[in-house]
Backbone as a printed PyTorch tensor [residue, N CA C, xyz], in Angstrom:
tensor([[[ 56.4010,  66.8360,  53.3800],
         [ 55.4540,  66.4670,  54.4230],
         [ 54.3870,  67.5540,  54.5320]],

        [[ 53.3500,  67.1920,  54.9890],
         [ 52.0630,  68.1670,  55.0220],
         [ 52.2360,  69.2620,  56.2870]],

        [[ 51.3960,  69.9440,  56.2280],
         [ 51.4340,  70.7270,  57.5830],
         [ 51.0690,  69.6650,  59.0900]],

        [[ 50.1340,  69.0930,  58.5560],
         [ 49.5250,  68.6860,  60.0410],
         [ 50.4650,  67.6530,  60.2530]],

        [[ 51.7320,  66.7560,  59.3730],
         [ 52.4660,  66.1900,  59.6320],
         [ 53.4660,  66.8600,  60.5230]],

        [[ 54.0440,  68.1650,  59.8750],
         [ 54.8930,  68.9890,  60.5570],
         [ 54.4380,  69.3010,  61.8380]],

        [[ 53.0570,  69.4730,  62.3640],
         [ 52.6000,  69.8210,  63.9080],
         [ 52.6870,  68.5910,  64.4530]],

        [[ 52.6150,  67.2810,  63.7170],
         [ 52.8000,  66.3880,  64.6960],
         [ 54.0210,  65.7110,  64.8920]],

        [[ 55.5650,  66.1160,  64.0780],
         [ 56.3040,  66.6140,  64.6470],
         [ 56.9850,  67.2290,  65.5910]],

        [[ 56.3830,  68.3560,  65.3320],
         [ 56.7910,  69.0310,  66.3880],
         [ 56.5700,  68.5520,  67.7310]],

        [[ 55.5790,  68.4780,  67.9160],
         [ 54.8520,  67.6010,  69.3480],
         [ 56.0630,  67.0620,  70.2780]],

        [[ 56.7120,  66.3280,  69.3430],
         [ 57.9740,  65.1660,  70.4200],
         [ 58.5630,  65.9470,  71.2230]],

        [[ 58.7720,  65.3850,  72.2540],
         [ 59.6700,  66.1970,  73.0530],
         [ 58.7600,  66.2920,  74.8890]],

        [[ 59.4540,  67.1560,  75.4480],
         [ 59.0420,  67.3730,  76.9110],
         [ 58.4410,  69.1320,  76.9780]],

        [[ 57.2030,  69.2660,  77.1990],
         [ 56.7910,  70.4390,  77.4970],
         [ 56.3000,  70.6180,  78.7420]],

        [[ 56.8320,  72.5750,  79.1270],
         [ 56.0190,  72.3720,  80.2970],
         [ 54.8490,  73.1370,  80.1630]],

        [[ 53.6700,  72.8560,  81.3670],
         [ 52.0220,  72.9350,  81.1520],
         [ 51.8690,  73.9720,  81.8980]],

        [[ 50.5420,  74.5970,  81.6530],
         [ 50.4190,  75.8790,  83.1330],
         [ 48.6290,  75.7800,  82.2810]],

        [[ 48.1070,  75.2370,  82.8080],
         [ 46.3940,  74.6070,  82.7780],
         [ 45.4870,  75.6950,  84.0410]],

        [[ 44.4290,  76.0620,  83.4320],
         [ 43.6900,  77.4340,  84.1270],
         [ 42.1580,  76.6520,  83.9300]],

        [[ 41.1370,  76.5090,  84.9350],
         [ 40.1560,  75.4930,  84.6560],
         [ 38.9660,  76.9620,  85.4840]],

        [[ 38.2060,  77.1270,  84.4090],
         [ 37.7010,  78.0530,  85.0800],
         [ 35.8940,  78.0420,  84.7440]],

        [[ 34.8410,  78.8510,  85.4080],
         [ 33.7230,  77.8760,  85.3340],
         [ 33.2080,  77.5130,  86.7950]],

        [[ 32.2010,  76.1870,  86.7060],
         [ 31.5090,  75.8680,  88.1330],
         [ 32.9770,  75.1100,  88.5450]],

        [[ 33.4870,  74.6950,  87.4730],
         [ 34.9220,  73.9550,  88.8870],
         [ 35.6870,  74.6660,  88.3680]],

        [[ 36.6980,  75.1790,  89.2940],
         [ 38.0140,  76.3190,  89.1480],
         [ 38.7880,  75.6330,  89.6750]],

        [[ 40.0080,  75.8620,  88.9770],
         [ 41.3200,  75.2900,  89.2030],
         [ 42.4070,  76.1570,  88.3170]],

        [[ 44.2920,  75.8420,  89.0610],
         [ 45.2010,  76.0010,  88.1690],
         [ 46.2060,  75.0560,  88.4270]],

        [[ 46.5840,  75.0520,  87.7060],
         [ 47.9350,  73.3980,  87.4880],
         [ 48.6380,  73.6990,  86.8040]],

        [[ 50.2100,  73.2480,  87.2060],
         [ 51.2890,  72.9580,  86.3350],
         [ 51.9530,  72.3090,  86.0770]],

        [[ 52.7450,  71.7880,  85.5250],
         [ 53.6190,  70.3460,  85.1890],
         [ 53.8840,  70.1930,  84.0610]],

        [[ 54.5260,  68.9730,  83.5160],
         [ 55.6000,  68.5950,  82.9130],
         [ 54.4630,  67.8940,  81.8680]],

        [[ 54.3950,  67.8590,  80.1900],
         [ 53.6900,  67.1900,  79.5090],
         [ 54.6720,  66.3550,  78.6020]],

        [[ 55.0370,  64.8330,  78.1400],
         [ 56.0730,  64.6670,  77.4150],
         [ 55.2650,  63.7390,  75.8630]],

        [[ 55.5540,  63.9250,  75.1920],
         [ 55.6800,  63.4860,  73.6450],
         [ 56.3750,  62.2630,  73.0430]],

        [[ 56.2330,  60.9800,  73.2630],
         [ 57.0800,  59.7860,  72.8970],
         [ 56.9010,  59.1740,  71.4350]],

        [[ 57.8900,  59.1690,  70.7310],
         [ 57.3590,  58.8890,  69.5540],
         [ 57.3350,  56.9400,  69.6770]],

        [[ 56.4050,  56.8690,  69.7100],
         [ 56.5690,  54.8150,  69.1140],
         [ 56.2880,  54.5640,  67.8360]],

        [[ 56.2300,  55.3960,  67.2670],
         [ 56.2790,  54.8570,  65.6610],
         [ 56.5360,  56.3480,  64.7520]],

        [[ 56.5180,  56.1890,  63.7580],
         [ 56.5290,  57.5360,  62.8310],
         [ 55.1930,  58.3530,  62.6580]],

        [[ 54.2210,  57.5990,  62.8860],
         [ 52.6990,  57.8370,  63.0170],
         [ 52.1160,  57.6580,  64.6360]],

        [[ 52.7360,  57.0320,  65.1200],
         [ 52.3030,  57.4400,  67.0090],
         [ 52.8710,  57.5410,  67.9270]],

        [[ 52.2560,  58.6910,  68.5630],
         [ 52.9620,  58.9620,  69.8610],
         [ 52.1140,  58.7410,  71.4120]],

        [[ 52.8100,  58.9240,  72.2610],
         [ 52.0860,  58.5130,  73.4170],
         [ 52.4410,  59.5910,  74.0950]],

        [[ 51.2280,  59.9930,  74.9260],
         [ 51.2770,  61.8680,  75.3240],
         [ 51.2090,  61.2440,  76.8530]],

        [[ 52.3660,  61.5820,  78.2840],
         [ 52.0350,  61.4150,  79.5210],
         [ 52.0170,  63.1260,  80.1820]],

        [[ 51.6590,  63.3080,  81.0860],
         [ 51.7020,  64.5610,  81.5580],
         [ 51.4460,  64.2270,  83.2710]],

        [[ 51.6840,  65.5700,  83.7800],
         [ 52.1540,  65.1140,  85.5020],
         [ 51.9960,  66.4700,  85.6270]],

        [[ 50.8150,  66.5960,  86.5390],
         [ 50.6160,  67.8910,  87.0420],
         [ 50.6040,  68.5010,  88.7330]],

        [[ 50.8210,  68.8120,  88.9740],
         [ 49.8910,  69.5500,  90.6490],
         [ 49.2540,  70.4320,  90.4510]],

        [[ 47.7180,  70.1680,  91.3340],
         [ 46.5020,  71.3060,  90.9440],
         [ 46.2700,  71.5760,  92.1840]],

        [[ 45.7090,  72.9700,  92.1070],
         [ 45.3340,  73.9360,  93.2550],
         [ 44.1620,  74.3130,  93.0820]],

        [[ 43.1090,  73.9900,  94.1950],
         [ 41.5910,  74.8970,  93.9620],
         [ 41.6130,  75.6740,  94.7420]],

        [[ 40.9450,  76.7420,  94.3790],
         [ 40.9340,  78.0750,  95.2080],
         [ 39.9760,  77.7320,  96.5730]],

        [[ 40.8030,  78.4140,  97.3310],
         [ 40.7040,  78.0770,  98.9760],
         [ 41.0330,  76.8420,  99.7120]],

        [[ 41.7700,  76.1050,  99.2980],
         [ 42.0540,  74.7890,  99.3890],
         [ 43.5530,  74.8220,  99.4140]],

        [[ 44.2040,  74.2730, 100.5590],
         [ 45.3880,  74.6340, 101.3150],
         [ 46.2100,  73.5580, 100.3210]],

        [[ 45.2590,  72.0160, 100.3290],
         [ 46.0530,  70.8930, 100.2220],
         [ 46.2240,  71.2380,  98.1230]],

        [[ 47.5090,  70.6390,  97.6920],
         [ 47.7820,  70.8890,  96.3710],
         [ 47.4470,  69.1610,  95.9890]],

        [[ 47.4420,  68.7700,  94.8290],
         [ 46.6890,  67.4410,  94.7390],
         [ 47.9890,  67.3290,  93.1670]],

        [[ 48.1560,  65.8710,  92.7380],
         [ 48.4980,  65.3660,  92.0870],
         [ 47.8470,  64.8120,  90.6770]],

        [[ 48.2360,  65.0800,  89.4990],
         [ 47.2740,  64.7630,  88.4290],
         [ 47.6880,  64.3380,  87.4460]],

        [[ 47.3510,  62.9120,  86.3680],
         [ 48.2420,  62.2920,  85.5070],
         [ 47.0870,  62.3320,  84.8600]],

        [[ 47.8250,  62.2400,  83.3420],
         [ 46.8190,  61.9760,  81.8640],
         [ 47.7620,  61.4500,  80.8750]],

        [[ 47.0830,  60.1470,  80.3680],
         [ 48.0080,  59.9350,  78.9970],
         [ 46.7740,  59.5820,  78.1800]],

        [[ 47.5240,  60.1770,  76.7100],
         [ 46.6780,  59.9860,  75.6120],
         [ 47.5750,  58.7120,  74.4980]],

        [[ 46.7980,  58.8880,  73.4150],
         [ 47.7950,  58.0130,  72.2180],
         [ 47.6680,  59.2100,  71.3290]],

        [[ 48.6560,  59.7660,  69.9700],
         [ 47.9860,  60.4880,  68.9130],
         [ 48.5960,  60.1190,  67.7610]],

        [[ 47.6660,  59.8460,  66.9080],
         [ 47.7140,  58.7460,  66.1050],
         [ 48.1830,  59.8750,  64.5010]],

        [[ 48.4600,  59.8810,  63.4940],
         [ 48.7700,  60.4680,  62.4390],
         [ 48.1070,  59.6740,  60.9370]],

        [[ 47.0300,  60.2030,  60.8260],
         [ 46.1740,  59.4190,  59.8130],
         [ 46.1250,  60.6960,  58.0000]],

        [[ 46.9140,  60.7440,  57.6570],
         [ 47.0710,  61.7440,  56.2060],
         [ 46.5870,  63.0730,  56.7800]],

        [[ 45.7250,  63.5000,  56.7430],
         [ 45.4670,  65.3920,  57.3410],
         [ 44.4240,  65.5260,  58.1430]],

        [[ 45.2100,  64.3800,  59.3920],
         [ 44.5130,  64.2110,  60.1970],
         [ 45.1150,  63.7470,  61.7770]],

        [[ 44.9250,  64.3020,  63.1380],
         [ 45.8950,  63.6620,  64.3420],
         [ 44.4250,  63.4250,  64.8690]],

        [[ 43.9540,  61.9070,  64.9900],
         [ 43.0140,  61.1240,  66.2620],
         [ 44.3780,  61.1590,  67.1880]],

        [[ 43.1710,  61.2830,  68.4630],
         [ 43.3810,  61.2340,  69.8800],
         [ 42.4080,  60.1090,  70.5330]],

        [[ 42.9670,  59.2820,  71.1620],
         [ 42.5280,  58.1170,  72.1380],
         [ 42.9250,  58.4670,  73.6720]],

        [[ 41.9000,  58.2200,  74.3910],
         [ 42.5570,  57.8800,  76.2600],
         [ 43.2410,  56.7230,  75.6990]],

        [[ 44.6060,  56.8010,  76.1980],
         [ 45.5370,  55.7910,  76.8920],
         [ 45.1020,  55.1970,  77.8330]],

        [[ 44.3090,  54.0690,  77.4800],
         [ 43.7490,  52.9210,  78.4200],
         [ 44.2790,  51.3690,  77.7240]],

        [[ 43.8260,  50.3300,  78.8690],
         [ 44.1660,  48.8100,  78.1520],
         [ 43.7900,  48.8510,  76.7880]],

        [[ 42.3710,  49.4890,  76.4490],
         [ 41.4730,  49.3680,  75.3200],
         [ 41.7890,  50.6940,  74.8620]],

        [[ 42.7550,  51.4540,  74.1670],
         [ 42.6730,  52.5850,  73.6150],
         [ 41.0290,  52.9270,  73.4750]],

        [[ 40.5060,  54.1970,  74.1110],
         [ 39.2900,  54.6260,  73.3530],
         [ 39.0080,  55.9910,  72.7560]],

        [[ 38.7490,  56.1720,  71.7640],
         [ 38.6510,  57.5290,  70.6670],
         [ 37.8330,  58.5080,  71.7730]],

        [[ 39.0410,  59.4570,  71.5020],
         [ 38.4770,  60.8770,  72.4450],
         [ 38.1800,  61.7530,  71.1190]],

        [[ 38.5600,  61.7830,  69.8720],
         [ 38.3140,  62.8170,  69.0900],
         [ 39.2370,  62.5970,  68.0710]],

        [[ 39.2490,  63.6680,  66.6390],
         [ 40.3360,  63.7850,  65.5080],
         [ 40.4090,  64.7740,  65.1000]],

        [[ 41.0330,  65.4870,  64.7320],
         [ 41.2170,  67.1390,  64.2210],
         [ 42.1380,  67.5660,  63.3000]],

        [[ 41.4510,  68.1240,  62.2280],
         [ 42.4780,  68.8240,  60.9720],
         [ 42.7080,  69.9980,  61.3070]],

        [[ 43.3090,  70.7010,  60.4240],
         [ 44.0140,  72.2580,  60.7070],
         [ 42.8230,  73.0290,  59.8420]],

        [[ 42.1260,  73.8030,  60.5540],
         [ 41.0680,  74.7070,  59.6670],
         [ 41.5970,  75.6070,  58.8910]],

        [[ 42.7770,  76.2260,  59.4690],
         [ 43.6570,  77.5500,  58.6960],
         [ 45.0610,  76.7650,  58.9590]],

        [[ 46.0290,  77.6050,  58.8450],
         [ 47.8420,  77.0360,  59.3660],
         [ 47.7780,  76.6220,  60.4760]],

        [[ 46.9400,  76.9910,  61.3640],
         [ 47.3390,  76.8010,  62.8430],
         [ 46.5860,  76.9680,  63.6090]],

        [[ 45.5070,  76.3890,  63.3410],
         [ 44.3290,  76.3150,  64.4410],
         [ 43.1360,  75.0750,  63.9610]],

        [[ 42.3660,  73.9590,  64.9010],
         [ 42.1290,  72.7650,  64.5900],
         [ 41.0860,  72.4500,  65.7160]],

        [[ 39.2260,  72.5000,  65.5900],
         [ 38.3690,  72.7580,  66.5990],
         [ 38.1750,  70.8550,  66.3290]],

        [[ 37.4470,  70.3800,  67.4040],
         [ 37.2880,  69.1460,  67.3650],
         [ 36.0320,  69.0670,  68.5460]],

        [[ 35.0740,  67.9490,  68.3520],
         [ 34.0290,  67.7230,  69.3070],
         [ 33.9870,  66.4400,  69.3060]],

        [[ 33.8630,  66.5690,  71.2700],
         [ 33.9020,  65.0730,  71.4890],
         [ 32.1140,  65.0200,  72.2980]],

        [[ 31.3440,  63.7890,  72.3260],
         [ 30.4610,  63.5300,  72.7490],
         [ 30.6150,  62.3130,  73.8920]],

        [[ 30.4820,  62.7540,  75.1010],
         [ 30.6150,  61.5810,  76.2170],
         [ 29.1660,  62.1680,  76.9190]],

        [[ 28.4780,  61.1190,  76.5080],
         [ 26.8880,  62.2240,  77.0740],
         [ 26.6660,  61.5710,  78.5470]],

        [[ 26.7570,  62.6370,  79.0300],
         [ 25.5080,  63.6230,  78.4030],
         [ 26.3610,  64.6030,  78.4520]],

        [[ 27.7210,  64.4720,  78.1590],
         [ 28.6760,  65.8140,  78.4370],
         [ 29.1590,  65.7310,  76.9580]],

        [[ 29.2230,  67.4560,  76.4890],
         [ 30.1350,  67.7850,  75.1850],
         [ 31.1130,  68.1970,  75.3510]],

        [[ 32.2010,  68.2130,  74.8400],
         [ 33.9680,  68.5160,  74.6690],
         [ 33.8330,  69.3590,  73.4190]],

        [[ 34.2900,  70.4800,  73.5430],
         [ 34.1810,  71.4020,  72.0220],
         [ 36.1570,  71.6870,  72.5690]],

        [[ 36.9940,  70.6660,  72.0200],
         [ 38.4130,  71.4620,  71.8790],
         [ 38.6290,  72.0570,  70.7850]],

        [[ 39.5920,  72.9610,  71.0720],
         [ 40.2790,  73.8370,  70.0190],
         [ 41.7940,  73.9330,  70.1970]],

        [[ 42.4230,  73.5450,  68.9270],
         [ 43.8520,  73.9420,  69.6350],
         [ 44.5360,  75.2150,  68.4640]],

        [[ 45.7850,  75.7360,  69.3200],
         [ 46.2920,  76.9350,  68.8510],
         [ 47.5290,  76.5510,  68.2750]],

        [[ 47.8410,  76.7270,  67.5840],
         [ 49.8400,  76.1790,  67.2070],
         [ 49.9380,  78.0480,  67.3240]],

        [[ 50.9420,  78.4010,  67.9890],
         [ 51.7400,  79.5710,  68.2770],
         [ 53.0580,  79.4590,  67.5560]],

        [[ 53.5250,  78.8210,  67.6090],
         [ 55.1700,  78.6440,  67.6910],
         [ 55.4960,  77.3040,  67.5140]],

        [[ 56.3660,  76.9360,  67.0780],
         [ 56.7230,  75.6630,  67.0670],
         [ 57.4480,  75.3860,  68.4160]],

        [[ 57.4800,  76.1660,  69.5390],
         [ 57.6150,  75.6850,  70.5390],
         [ 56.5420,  76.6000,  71.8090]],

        [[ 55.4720,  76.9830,  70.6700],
         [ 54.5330,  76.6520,  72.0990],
         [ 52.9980,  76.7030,  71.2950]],

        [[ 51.8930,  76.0320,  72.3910],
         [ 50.5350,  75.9140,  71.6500],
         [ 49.9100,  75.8810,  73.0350]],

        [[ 48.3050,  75.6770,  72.6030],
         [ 47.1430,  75.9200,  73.7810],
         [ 46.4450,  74.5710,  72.9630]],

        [[ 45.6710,  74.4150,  73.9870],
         [ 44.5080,  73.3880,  73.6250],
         [ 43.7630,  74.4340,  74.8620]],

        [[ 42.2250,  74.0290,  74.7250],
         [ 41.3820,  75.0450,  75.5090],
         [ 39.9610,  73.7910,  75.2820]],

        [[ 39.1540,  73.4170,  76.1280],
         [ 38.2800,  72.1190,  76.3030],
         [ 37.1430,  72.9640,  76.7240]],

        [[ 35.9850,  73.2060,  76.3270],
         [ 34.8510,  74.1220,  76.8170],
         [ 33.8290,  72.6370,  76.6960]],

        [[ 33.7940,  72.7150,  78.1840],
         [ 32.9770,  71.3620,  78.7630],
         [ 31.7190,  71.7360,  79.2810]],

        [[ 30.6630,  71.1540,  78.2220],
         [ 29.3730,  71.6640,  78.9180],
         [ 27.9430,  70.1890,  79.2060]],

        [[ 27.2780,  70.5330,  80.0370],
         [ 26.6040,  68.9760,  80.2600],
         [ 25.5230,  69.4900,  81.9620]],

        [[ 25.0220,  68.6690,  82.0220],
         [ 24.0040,  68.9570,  83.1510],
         [ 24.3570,  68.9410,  84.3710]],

        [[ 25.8280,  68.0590,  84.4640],
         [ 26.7110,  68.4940,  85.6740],
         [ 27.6960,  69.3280,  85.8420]],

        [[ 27.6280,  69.6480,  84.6370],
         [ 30.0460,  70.4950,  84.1960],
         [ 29.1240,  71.7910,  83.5430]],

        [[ 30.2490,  72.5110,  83.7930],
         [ 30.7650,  73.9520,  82.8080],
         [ 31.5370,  74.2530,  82.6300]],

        [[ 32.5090,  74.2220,  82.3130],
         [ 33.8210,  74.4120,  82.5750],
         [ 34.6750,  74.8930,  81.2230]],

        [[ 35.3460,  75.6990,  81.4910],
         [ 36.7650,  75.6700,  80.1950],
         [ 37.7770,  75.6020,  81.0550]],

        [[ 38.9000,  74.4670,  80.4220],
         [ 40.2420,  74.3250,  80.6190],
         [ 41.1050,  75.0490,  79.4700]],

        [[ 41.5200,  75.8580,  79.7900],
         [ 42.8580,  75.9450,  79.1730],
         [ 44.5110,  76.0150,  79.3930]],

        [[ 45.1260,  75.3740,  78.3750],
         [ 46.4300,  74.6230,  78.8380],
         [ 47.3680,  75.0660,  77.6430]],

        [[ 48.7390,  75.6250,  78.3100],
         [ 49.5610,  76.6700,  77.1540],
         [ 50.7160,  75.7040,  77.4310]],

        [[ 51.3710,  75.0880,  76.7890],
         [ 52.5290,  73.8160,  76.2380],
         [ 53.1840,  75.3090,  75.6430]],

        [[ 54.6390,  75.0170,  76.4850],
         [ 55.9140,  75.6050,  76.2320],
         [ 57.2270,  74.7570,  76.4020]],

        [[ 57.8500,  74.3380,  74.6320],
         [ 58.8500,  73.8510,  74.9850],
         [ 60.2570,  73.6220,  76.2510]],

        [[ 60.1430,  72.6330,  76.8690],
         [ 61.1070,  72.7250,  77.8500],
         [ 62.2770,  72.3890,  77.4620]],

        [[ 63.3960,  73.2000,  77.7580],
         [ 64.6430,  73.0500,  77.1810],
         [ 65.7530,  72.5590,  77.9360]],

        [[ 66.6980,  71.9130,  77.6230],
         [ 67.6830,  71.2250,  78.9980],
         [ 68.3140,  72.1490,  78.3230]],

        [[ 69.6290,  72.5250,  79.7080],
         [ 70.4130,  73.5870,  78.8950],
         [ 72.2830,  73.1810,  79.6030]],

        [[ 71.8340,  71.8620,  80.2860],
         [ 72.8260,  71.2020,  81.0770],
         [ 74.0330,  71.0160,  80.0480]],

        [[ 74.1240,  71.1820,  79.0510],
         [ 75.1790,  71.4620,  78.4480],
         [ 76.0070,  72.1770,  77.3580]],

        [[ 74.7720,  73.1580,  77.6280],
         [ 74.9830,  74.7450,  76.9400],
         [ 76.4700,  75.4400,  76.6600]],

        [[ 76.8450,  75.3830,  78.0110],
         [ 78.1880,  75.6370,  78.4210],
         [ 79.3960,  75.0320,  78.1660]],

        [[ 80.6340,  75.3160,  77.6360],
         [ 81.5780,  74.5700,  77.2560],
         [ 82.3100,  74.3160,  78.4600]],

        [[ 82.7950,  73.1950,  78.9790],
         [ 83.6910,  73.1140,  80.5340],
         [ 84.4760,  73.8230,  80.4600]],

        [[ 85.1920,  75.1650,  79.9880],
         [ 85.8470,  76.0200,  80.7060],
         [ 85.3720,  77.2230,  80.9060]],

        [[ 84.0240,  77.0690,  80.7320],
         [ 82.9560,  78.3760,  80.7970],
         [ 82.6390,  78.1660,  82.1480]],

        [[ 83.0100,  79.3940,  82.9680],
         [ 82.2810,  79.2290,  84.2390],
         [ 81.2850,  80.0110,  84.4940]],

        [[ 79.8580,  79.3270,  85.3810],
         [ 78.8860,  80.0560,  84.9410],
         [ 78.7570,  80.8110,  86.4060]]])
């Protein structure tokens, strides 16, 4: 299997998020991002956050799902809508790093993502346009159940 097969691999699973939005809108968020495989070539990305803006008492609730699709040395990304619609596609420039630009004008999306570890990565979104400035960045760290780590006569 190729590399960018092996990163999209890896992907499956439940990670948790810790998202830093910084710029004319500031924010930080954390939550749960999960990885579903529906086919050998796609997965469906949901994530569940709570975000905090600075000076702002009330904490707010935040969902995103994508599709990511596995096309030879290549992962497209769609919003998860009725109508799937193409947010972007990205190869691996070196082992482990993959820049991508999206155009929603009058706003640009310049992502970049990081593979660290096979259980952790960044994506980072530098959003620029006549209303936005912004960079998000978001560090995915494998979440691990460990509910049965322990053998039942291990007391913990």
């Amino acid at each position: 299997m190729s590399l960018i097969g092996d990163i999209f691999n890896i992907l499956k699973g439940t990670w948790n998020l810790q998202r830093t939005i910084t710029g004319k809108q500031q924010a930080t968020a954390s939550g749960q991002g999960e990885f579903l495989e529906k086919s050998p070539h796609h997965l469906e990305y949901h994530e569940n956050m709570t975000v905090q803006f600075p000076e702002v008492e009330h904490v707010f609730s935040a969902k995103k799902s994508y599709l990511f699709e596995l096309h030879g040395d290549a992962i497209s990304v769609f919003f998860n809508e009725d109508e799937p619609r193409f947010f972007h596609r990205f190869q691996l420039e070196n082992r482990m790093t993959a820049s991508t630009l999206h155009s929603c004008l009058p706003d640009i999306y310049k992502t970049n993502y990081l593979f660290q570890a096979p259980n952790r990565f960044t994506v980072i979104h530098n959003v620029t346009g006549p209303q936005k400035q912004y960079t998000s960045e978001t560090l995915y760290t494998r979440h691990f159940y460990f509910s049965n780590v322990l053998s039942p006569d291990v007391q913990a």
